[in-house]
N, C-alpha and C positions, 0 to 999 in steps of 0.2 A: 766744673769748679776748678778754674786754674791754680794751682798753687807756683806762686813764684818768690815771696820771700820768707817762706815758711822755712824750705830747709836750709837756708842761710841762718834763720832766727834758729831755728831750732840744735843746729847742731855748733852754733855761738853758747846757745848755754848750757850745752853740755858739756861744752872746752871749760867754759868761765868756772862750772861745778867743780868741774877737776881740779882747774888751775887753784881756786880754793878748797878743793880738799889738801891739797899737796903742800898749798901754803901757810894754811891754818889748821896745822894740829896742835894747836896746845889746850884745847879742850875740847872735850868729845860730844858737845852741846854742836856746835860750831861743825865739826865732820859729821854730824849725824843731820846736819841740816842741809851743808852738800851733799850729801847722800840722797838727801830729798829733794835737793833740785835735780842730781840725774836723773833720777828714777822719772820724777814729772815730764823729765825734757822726751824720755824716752816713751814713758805714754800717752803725750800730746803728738809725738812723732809716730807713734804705731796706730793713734786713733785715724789719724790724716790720710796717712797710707791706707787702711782700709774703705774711707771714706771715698778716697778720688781713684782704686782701683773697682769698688765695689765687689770687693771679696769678703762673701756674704760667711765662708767659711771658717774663713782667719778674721771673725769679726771676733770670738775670744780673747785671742790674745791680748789685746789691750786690758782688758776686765782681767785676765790671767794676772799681768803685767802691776793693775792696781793692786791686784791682792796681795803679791808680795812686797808691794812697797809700804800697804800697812801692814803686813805682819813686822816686816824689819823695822818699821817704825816703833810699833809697841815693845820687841825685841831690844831695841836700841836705846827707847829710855826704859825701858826696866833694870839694861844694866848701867845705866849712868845713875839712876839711882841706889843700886847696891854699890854703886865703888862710891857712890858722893856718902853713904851712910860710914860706909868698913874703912876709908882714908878722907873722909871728912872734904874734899873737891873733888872735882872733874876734872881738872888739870891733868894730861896724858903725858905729863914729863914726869910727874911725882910717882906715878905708878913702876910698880914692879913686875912682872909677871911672874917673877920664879917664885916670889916671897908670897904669893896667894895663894 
């Protein structure tokens, strides 16, 4: 199974995730969404690589890989739901962190 523009795609949207994490903070709806396309980029990339090396070993890792991308995911809107309750938005410029 040749992979030839897998790691081009792939590691384009890992850049693009970041470039939007970096460029769109001002609500944490928005970085918790890049958050989620790295994490995806990263285990469509870990799945590939076990695939076309058949390492039946490091076949985990990717499953490893998903698991904490839902855990940070539930992790990450459970707190955009307490700051959306306790300061009424999302918005990551109105928060404070010392005053919580």
């Amino acid at each position: 199974m040749p992979l030839t523009h897998e790691p081009w795609l792939l590691s384009t949207t890992f850049f693009l995730s970041l470039l939007g994490l970096s460029f769109h903070r001002a609500h944490l709806l928005s970085a918790l969404l890049c958050l989620e396309g790295m994490m995806l980029s990263l285990f469509i990339g870990l799945a590939l690589w076990t695939l076309k090396f058949s390492m039946i070993p490091s076949a985990m890792y990717p499953l490893m890989i998903l698991t904490l991308s839902a855990c940070e995911a539930g992790l990450g809107l459970s707190l955009m739901i307490a700051t959306a309750r306790s300061h009424g938005s999302d918005n990551l410029n109105l928060l404070n962190l010392l005053q919580c």
